[in-house]
DRENZA-930676 format. One line per 10 residues: number of its first residue (from 1); their letters; for each residue x negated, y, z of N, C-alpha, C. Coordinates in pm, whole numbers, plus 50000, padded with zeros to 5 digits. Example, Ala and Ser with C-alpha at 12.3 -4.5 7.8 and 13.67 -1.06 7.14 Angstrom:
<sites>
1) as) 48681:49431:50780:48770:49550:50780:48680:49670:50780  48715:49775:50708:48633:49894:50714:48710:50003:50787
</sites>
This chain:
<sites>
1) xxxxxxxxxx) 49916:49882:50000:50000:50000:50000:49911:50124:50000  49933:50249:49877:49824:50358:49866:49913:50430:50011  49856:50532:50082:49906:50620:50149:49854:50738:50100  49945:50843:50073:49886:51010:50090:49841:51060:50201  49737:51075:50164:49652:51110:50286:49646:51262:50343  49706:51344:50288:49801:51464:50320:49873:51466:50359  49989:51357:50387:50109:51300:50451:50092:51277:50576  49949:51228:50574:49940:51123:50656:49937:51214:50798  49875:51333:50810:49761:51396:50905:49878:51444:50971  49824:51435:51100:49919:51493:51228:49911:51656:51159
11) xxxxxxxxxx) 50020:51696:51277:50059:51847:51228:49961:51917:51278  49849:51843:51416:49730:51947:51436:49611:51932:51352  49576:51819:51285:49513:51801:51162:49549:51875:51037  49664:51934:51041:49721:51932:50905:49656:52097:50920  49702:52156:51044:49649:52272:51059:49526:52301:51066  49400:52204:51116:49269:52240:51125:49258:52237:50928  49278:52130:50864:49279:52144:50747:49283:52312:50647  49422:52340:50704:49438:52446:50648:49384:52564:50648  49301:52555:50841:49213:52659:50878:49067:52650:50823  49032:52551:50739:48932:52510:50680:48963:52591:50536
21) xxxxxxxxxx) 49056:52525:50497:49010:52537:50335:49066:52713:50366  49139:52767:50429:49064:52952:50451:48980:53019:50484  48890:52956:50563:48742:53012:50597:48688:52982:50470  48715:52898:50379:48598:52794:50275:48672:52927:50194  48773:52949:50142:48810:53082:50033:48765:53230:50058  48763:53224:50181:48719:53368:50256:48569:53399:50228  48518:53276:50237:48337:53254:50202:48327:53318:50066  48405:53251:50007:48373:53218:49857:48403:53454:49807  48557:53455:49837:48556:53596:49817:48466:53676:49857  48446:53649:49969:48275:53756:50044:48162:53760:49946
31) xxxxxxxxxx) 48178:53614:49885:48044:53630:49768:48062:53647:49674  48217:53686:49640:48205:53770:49535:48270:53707:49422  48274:53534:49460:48296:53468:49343:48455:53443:49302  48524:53402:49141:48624:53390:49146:48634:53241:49135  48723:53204:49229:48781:52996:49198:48720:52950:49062  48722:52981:48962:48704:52908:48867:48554:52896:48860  48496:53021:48859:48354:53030:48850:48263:52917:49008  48345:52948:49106:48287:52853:49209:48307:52683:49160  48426:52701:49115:48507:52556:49133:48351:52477:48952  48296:52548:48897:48209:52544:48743:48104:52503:48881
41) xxxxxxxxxx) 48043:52596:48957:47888:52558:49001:47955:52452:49061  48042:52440:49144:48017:52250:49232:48057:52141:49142  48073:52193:49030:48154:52051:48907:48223:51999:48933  48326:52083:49009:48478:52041:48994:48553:52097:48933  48722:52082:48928:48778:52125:48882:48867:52221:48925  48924:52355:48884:48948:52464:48931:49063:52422:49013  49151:52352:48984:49263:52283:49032:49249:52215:49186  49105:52143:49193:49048:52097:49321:48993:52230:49432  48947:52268:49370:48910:52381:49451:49040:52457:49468  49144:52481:49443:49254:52544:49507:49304:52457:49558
51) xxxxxxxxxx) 49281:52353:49572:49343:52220:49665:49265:52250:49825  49098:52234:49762:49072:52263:49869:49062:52390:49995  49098:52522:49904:49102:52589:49957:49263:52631:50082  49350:52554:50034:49478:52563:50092:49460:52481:50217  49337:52409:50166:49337:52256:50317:49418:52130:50282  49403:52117:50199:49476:51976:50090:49371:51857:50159  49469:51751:50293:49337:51696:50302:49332:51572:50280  49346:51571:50155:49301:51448:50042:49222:51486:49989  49142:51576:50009:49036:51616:49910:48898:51559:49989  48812:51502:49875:48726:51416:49940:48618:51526:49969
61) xxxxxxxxxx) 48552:51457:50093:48472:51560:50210:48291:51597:50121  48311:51511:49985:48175:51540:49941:48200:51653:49842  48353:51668:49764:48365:51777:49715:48372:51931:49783  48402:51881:49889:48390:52033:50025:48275:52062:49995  48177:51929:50042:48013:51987:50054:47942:52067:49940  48043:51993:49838:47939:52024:49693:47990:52227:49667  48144:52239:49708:48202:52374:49710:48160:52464:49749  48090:52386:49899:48040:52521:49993:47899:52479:49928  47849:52426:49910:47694:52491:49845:47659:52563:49715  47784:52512:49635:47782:52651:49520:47864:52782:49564
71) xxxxxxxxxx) 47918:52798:49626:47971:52945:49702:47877:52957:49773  47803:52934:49881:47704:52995:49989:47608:52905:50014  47485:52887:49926:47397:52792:49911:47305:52798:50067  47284:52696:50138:47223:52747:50241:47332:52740:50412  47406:52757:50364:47576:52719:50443:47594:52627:50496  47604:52585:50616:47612:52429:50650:47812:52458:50671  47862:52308:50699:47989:52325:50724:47962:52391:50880  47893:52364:50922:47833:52365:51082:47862:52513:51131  47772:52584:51036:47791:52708:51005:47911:52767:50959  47968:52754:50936:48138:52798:50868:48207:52778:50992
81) xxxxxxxxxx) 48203:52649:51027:48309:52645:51157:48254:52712:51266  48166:52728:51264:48091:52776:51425:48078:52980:51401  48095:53032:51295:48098:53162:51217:47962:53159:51254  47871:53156:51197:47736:53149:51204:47679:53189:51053  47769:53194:50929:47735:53237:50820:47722:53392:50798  47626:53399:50746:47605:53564:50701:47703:53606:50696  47728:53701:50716:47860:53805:50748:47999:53771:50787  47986:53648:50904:48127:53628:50905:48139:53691:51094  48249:53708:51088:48293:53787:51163:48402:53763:51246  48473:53889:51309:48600:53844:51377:48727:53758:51347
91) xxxxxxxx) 48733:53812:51176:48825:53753:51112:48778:53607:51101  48688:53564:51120:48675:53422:51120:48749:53303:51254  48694:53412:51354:48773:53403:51496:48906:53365:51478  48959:53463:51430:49117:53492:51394:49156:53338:51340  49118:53328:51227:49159:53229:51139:49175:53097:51230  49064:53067:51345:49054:52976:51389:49140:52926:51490  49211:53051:51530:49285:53070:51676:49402:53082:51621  49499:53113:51477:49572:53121:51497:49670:52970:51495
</sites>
């Protein structure tokens, strides 16, 4: 039996998800870049990368990795969640708390 694995995730998963793939878009705008042009450097497809940016979490965790290193080369996820990336800020706070 396949399961959707977006289906699947508790509603506090579903939310860390979502608080993910907005810090991961927030990155990406800070640097300037547009979805398509990010979604070209990690060799995916523009479609995935707005998957992942909503927090779609069927999206496999090596295409995250490959996302955030063509948006902010140098970026750990470590760094994103912890706001430890160059210029992130209160609004990162925010995102996390709400």
């Amino acid at each position: 039996m396949k399961i959707h694995q977006a289906a699947a995730l508790s509603p506090q998963l579903a939310k860390e998800s979502a608080d993910l793939g907005r810090l991961v878009a927030r990155l990406r705008r800070r640097n300037r870049l547009k979805q398509v042009d990010a979604a070209a450097l990690a060799g995916i497809a523009r479609s995935s990368a707005s998957r992942l940016e909503v927090g779609d979490g069927s999206v496999a965790i090596g295409m995250l990795f490959r996302y955030l290193d063509a948006i902010a080369p140098g970026v750990t996820l470590k760094d994103l969640l912890n706001g430890t990336d160059a210029g992130a800020g209160n609004s990162q706070r925010q995102i996390l708390n709400k």
